[in-house]
SEGU-139117 format. One record per residue (C-alpha): residue number from 1; x, y, z. Coordinates in Angstrom, 1 decimal, decimal comma. Layout:
BEGIN
+-----+--------+--------+--------+
: num :     c1 :     c2 :     c3 :
+-----+--------+--------+--------+
: NUM :      X :      Y :      Z :
...
+-----+--------+--------+--------+
//
This chain:
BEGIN
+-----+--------+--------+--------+
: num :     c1 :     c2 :     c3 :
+-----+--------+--------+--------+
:   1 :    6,4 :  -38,2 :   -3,6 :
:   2 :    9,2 :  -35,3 :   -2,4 :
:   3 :    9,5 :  -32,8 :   -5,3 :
:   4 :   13,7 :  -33,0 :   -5,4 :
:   5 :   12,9 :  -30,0 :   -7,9 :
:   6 :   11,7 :  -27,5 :   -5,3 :
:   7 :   15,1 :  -28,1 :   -3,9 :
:   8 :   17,3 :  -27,7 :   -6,7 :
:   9 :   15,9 :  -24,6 :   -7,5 :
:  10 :   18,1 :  -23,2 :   -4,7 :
:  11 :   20,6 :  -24,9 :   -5,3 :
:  12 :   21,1 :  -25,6 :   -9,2 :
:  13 :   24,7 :  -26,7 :   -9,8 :
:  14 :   23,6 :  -29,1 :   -6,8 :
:  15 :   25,5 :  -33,0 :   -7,5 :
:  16 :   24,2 :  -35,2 :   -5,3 :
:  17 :   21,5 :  -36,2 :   -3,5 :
:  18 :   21,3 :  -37,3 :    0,3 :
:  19 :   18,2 :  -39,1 :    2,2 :
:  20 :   17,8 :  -40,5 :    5,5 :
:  21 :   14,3 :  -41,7 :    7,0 :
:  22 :   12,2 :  -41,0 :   10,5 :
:  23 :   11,4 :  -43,6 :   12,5 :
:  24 :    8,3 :  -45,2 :   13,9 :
:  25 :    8,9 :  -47,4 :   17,3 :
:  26 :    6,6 :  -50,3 :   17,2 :
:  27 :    6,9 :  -51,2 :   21,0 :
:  28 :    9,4 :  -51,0 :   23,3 :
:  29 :    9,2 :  -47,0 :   24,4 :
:  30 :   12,0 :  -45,8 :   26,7 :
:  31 :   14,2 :  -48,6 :   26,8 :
:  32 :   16,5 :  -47,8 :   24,1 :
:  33 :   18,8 :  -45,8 :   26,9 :
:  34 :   18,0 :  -48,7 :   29,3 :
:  35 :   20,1 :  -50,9 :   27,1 :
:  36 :   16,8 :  -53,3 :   26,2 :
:  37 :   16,1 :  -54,4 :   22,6 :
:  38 :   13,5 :  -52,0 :   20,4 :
:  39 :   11,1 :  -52,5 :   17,7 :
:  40 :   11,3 :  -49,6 :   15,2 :
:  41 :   10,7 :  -49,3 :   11,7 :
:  42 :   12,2 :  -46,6 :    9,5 :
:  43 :    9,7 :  -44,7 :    7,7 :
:  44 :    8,8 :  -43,2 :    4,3 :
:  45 :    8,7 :  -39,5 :    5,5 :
:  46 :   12,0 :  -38,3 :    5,2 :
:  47 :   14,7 :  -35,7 :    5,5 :
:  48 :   16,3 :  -34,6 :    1,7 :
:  49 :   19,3 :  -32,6 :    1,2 :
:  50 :   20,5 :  -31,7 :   -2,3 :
:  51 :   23,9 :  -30,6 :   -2,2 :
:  52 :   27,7 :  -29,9 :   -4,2 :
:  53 :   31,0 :  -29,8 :   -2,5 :
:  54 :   32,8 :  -26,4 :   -2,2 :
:  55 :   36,4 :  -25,3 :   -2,6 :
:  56 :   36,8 :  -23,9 :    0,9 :
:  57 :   36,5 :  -25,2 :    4,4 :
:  58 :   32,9 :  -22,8 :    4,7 :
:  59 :   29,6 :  -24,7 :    5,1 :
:  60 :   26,8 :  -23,1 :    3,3 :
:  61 :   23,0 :  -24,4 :    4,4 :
:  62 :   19,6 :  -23,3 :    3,5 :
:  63 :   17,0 :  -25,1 :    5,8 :
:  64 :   14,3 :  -24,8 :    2,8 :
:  65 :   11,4 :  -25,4 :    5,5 :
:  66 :   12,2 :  -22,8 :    7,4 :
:  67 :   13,6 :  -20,3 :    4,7 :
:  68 :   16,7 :  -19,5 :    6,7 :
:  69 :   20,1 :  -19,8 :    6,2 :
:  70 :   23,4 :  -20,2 :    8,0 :
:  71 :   27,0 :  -20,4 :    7,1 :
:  72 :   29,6 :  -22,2 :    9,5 :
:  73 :   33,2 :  -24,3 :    9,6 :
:  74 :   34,3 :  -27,2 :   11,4 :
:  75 :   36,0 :  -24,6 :   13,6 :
:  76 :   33,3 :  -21,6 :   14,7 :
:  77 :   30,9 :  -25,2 :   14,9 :
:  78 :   32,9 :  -26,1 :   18,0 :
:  79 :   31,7 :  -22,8 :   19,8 :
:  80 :   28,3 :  -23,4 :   18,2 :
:  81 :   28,7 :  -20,2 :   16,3 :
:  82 :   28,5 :  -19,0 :   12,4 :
:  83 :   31,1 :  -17,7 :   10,5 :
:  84 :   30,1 :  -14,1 :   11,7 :
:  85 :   30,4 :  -15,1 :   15,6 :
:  86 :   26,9 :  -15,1 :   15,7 :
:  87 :   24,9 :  -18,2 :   18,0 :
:  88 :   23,7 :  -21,1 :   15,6 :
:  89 :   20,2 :  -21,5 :   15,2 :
:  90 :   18,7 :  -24,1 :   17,0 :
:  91 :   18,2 :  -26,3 :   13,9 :
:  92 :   21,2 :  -25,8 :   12,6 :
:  93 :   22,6 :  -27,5 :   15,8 :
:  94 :   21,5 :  -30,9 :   14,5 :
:  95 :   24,1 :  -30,7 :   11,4 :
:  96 :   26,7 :  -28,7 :   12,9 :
:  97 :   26,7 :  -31,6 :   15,8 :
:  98 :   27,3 :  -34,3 :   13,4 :
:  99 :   30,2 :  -31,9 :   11,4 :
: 100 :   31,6 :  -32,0 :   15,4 :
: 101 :   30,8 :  -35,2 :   16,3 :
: 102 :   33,0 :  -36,9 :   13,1 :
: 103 :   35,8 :  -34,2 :   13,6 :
: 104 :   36,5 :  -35,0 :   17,0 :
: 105 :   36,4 :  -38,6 :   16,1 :
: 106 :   39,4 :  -37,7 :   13,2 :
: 107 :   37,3 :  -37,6 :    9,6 :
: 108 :   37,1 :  -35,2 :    7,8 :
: 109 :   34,5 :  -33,0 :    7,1 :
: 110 :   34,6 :  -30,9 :    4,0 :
: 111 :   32,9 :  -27,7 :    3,0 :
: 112 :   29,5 :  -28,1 :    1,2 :
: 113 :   26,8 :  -26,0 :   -0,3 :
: 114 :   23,8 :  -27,7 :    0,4 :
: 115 :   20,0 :  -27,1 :    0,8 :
: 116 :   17,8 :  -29,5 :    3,1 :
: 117 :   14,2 :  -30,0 :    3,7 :
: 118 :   11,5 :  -32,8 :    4,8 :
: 119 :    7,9 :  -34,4 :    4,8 :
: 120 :    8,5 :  -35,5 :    8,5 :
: 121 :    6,2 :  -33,5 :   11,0 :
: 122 :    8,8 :  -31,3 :   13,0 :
: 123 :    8,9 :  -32,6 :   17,3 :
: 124 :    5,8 :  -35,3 :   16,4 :
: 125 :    8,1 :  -38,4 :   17,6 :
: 126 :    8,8 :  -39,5 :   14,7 :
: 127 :   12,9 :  -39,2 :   15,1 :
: 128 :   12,9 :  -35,9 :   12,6 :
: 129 :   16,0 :  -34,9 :   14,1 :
: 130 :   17,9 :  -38,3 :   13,6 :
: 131 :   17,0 :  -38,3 :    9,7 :
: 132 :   18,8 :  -35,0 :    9,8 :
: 133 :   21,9 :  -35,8 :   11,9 :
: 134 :   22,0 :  -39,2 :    9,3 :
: 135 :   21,2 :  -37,4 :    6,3 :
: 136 :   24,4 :  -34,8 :    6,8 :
: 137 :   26,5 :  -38,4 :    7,9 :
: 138 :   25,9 :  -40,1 :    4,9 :
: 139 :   26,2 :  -36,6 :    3,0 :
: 140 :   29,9 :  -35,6 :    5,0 :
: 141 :   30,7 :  -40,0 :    4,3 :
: 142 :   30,5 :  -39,6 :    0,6 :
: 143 :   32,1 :  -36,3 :    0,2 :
: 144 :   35,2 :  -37,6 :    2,7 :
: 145 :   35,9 :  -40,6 :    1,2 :
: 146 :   36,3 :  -42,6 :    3,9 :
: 147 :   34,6 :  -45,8 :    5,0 :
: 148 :   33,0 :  -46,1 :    8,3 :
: 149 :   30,0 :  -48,9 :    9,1 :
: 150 :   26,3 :  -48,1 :    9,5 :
: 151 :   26,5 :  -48,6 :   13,5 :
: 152 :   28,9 :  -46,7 :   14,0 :
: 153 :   27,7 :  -43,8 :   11,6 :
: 154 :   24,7 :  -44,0 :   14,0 :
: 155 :   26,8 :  -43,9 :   17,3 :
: 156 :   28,7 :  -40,8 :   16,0 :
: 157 :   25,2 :  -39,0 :   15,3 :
: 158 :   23,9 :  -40,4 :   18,9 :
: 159 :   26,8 :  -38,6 :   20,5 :
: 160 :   25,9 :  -35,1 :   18,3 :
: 161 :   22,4 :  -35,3 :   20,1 :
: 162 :   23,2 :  -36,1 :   23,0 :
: 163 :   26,5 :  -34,2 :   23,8 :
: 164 :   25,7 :  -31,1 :   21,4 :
: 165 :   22,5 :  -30,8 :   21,3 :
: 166 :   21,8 :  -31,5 :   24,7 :
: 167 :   18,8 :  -34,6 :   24,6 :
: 168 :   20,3 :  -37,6 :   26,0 :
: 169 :   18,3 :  -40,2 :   23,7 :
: 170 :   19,1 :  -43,2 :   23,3 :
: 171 :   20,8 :  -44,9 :   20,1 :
: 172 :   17,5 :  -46,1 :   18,3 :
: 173 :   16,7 :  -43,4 :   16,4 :
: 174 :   19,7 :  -43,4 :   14,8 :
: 175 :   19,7 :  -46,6 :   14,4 :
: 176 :   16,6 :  -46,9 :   12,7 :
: 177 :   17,5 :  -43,9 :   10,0 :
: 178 :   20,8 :  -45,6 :    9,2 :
: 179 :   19,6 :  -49,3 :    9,1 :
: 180 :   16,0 :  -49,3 :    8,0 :
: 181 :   14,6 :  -52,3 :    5,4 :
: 182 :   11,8 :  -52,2 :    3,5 :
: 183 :    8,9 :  -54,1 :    4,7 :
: 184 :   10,6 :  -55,0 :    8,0 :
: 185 :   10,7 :  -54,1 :   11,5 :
: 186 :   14,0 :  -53,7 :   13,0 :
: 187 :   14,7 :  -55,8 :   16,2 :
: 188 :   17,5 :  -54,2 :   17,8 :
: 189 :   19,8 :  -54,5 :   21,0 :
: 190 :   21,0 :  -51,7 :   22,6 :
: 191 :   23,3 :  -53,6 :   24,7 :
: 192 :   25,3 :  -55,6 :   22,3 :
: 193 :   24,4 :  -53,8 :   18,8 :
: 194 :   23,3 :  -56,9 :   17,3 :
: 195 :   19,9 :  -56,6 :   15,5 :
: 196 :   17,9 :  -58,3 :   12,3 :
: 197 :   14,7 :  -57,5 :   10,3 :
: 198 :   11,3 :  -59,4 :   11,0 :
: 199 :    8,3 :  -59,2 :    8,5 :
: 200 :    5,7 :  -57,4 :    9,3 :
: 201 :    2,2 :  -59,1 :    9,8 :
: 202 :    0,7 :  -59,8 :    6,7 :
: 203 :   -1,7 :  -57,7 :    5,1 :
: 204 :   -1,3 :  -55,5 :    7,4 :
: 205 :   -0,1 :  -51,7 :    7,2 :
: 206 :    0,8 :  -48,6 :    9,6 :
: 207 :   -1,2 :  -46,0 :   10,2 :
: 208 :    0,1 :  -42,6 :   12,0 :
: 209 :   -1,7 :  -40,2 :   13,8 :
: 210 :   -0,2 :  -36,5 :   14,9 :
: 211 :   -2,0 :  -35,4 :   17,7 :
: 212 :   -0,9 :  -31,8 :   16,9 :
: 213 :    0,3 :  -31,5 :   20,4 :
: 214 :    4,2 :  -30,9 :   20,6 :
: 215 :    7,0 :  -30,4 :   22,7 :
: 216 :   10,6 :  -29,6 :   23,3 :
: 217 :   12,5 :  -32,5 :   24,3 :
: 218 :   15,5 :  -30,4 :   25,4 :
: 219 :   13,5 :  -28,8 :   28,2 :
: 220 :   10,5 :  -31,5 :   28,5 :
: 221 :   10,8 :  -34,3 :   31,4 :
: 222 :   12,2 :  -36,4 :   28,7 :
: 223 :   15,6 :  -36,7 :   30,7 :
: 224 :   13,7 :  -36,7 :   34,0 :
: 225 :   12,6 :  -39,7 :   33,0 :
: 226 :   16,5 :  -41,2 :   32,0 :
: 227 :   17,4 :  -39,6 :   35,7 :
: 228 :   14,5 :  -41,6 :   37,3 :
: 229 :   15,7 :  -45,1 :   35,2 :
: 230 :   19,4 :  -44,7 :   36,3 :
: 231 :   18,4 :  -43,8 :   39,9 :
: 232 :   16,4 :  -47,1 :   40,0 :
: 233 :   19,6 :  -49,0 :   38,9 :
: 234 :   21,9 :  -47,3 :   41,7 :
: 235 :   19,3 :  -48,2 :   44,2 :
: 236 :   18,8 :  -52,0 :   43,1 :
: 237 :   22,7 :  -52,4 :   42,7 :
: 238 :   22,9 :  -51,7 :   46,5 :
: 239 :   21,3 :  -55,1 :   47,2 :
: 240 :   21,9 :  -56,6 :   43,5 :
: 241 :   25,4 :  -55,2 :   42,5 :
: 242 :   26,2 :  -57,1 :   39,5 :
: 243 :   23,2 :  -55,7 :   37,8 :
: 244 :   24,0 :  -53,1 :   34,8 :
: 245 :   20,7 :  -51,8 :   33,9 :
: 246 :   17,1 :  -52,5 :   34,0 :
: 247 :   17,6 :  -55,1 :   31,5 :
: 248 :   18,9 :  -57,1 :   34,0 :
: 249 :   15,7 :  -57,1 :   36,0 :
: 250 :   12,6 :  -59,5 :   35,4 :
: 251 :    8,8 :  -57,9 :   36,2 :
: 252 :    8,2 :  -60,3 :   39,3 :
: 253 :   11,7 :  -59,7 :   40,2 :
: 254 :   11,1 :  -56,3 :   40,3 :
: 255 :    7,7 :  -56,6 :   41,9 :
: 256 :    8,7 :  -58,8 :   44,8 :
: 257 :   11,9 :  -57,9 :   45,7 :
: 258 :   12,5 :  -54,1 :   45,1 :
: 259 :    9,2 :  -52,1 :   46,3 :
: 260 :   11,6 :  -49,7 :   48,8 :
: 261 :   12,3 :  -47,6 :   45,4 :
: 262 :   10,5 :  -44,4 :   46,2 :
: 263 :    6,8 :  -44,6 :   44,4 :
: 264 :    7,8 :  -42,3 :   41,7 :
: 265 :   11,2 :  -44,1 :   40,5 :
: 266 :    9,1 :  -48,1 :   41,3 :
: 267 :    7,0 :  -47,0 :   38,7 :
: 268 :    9,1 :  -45,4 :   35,9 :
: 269 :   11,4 :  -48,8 :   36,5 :
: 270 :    8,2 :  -51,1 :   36,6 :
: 271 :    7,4 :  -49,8 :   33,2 :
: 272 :   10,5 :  -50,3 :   31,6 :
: 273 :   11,3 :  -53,8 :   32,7 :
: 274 :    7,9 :  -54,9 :   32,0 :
: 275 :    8,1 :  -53,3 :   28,1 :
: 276 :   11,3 :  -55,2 :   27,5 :
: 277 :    8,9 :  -58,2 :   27,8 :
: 278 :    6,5 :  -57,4 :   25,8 :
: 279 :    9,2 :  -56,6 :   23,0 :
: 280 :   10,1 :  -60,4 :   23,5 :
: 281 :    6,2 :  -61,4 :   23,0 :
: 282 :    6,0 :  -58,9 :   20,0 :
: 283 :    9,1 :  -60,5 :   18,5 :
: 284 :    7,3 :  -64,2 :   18,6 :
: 285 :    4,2 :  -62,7 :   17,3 :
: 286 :    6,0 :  -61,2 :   14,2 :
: 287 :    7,2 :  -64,5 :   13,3 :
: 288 :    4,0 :  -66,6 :   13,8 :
: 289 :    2,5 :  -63,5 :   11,5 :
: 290 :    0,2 :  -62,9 :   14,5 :
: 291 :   -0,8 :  -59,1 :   14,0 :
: 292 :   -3,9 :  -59,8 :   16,8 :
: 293 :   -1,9 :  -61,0 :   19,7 :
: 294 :    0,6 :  -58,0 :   18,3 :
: 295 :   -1,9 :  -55,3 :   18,6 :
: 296 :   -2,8 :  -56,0 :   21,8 :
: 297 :    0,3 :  -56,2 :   23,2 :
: 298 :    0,3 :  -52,3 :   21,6 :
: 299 :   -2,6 :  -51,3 :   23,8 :
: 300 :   -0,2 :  -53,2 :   27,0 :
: 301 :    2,5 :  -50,7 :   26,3 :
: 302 :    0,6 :  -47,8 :   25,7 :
: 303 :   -1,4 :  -47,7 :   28,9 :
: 304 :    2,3 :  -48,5 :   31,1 :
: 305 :    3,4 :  -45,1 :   29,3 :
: 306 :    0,3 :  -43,4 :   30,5 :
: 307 :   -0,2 :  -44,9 :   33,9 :
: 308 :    3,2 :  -45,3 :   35,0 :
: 309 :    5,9 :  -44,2 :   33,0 :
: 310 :    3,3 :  -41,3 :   32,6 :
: 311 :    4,3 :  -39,7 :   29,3 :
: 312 :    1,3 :  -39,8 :   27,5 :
: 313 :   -1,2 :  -36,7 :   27,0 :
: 314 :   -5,2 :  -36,5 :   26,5 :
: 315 :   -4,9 :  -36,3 :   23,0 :
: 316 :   -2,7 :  -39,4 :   23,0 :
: 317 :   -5,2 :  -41,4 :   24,7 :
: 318 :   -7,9 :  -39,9 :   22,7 :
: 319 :   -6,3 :  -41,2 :   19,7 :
: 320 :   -5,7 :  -44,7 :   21,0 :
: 321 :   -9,0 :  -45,2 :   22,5 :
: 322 :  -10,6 :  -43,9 :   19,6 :
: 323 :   -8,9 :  -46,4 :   17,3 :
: 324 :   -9,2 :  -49,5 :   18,9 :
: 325 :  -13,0 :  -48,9 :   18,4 :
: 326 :  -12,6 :  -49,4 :   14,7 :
: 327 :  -12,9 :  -52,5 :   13,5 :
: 328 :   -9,8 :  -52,6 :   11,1 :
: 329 :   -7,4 :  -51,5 :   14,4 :
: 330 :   -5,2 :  -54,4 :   15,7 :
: 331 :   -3,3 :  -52,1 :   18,1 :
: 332 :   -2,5 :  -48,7 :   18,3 :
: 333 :   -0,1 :  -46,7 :   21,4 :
: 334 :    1,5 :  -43,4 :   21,1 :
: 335 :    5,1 :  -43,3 :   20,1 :
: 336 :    8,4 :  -41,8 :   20,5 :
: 337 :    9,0 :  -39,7 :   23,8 :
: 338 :    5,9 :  -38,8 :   24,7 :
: 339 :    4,6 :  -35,9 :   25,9 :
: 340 :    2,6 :  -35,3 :   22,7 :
: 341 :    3,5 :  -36,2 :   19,3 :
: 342 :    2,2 :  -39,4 :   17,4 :
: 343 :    0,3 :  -42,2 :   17,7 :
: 344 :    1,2 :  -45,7 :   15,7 :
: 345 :   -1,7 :  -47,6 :   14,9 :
: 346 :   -1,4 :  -51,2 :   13,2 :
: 347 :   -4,2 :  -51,5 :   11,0 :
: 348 :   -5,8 :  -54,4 :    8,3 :
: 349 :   -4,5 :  -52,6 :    4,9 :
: 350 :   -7,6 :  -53,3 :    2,9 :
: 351 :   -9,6 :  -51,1 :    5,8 :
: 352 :   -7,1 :  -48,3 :    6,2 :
: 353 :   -8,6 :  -45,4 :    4,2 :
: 354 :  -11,8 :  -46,1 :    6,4 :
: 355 :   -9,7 :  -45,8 :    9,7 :
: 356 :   -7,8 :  -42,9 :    8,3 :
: 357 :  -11,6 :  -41,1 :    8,1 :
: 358 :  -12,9 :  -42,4 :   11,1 :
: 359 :  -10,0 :  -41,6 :   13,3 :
: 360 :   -9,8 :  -38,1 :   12,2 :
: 361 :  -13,8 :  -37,0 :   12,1 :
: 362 :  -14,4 :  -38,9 :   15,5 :
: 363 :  -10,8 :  -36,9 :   16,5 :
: 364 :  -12,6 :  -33,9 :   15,5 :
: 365 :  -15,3 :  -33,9 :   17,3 :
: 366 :  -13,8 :  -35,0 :   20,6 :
: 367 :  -11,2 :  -32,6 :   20,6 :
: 368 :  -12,1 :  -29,7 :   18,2 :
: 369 :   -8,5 :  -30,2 :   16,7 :
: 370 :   -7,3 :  -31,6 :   13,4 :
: 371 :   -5,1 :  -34,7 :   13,4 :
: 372 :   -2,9 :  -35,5 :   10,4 :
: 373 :   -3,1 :  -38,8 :    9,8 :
: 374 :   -1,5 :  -40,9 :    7,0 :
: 375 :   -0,6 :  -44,2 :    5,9 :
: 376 :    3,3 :  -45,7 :    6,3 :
: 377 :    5,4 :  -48,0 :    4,6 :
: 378 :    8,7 :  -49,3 :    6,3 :
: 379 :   11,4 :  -48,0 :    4,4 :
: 380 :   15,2 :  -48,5 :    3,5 :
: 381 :   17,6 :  -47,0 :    5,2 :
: 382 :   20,2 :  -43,4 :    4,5 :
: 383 :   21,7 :  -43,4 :    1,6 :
: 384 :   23,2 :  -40,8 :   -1,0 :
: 385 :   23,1 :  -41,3 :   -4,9 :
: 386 :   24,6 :  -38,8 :   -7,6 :
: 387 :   21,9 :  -36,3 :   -8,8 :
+-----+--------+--------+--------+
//
């Protein structure tokens, strides 16, 4: 459990308390932007910001993880400067883009004191920077007084990531932070917003694994890979112009009728269209409560990341082939962008603190690194509550 003390020990005379959660993607990697439908689950690791209005316009915040602080206004945020004309720091680009992001849009953003700090792993794929962008949303929502609805909340944080920031995700993160049910994975549609929650397999619990490995998503080939997705879709809507996206695609469609993409953009496409159909098979398998056809279908997606959407590292694939030796391990692929980061690993729950040893000794001695690895429960969504 979060110690909510530590933090009010910065921040005494602080009212309120905000909390948004990380995100773990199920299946369904990379297809978020492609407008396909996702699998997430919002997480119990979370981003927690104690915090008290202020009389001026002045936003005061202490990044407790870091032990820094920075003071800014809706203003000098525009510029991505502090008060003192100095350059923002490069986490404090995440808040200030969401103070932006809802003043452009016309709501307003009032001054706060506030001091902020999590238990998610910091660039692991586990959607750290969405908690915060949601966190300061709900936060800047109940200190404006005005009503806005959880989708769009999300879409206003999307467009701070992606237009302030500078990482042209996709709106699943978000999503997942602002919507999440306990218990449930999400089923979402990126194309027309609609989603629900599904069970998840009984007797059954997640398992994450951080590889240790990390990497900048602003400079990694994260949006090489969006590039190579929308390149495909100008190609194919030379001989199939009614097409939108990917989505619009089916695998043998793909197979048989479009091999003149270059090599490098067939396979980055191949692996998109064919994970939006095994999000389809994953769906029916969470409501037969089929965690066995479910796992494998885990181990599907993970080697398309690896072989052809190729964002997958050795330690990745250490991880996942290590796990699916176990005995309690229905599936297990890595998750979120890639490139390092975490695995997700579905696991029988009455075997877990088995897998949790095995998987990080037998890490251990293949790797001579240390993997964190810890038990998850699918978790509400952001919300804020009075101190």
């Amino acid at each position: 459990m979060f110690d909510i003390q530590a933090l009010q020990k910065y921040l005494p005379t602080a009212t309120h308390l905000a909390v948004a959660p990380g995100r773990v993607n199920l299946i369904g990697e990379h297809v978020d932007y492609n407008q396909g439908v996702v699998l997430p689950i919002a997480i119990d690791r979370r981003v927690y910001i104690v915090f008290q209005p202020s009389k001026g316009k002045n936003i005061q915040l202490y990044a407790h993880d870091l032990d820094e602080g920075v003071e800014f206004t809706v203003e000098s945020a525009q510029v991505k400067e502090d008060v003192a004309g100095k350059p923002l720091p490069a986490w404090a680009l995440y808040p200030a883009g969401v103070a932006w992001a809802l003043n452009h849009h016309g709501l307003d953003v009032v001054g706060v004191k506030a001091v902020y700090a999590s238990d998610l792993p910091i660039g692991a794929g586990l959607s750290s920077s969405a908690a915060v962008e949601m966190s300061f949303a709900v936060m800047w929502q109940m200190m404006g007084g005005w009503n806005l609805d959880r989708m769009k909340l999300a879409q206003y944080c999307q467009i701070a990531e992606n237009q302030y920031v500078g990482v042209n995700c996709g709106l699943m993160d978000q999503f997942a932070s602002a919507h999440g049910v306990a218990q449930h994975a999400l089923m979402f549609d990126t194309r027309n917003l609609t989603w629900r929650p599904f069970p998840l397999p009984y007797h059954t619990i997640v398992v994450i694994a951080d590889s240790g490995v990390r990497r900048d998503l602003t400079t990694s080939a994260y949006n090489q890979r969006r590039e190579a997705c929308e390149k495909a879709v100008s190609l194919i809507k030379q001989q199939k112009s009614q097409i939108q996206s990917l989505r619009d695609i089916q695998p043998k469609e793909l197979i048989e009728n479009f091999k003149f993409l270059p090599p490098e953009i067939f396979k980055r496409a191949r692996h998109v269209v064919e994970e939006m159909a095994r999000v389809s098979r994953a769906q029916e398998c969470l409501m037969r409560d089929d965690a066995v056809t479910f796992g494998e279908i885990m181990l599907e997606g993970h080697a398309s990341l690896r072989d052809l959407f190729e964002v997958s590292c050795p330690e990745l694939d250490v991880l996942v082939e290590i796990a699916t030796k176990h005995p309690a391990c229905y599936g297990a692929r890595l998750t979120g962008a890639g490139f390092g980061g975490c695995t997700v690993n579905l696991v029988k729950i009455e075997q877990a603190e088995d897998f949790m040893s095995y998987l990080q000794d037998r890490y251990r001695q293949r790797t001579n690194c240390q993997a964190m690895v810890y038990l998850c429960q699918a978790s509400r969504g952001a919300y804020c509550q009075k101190l």
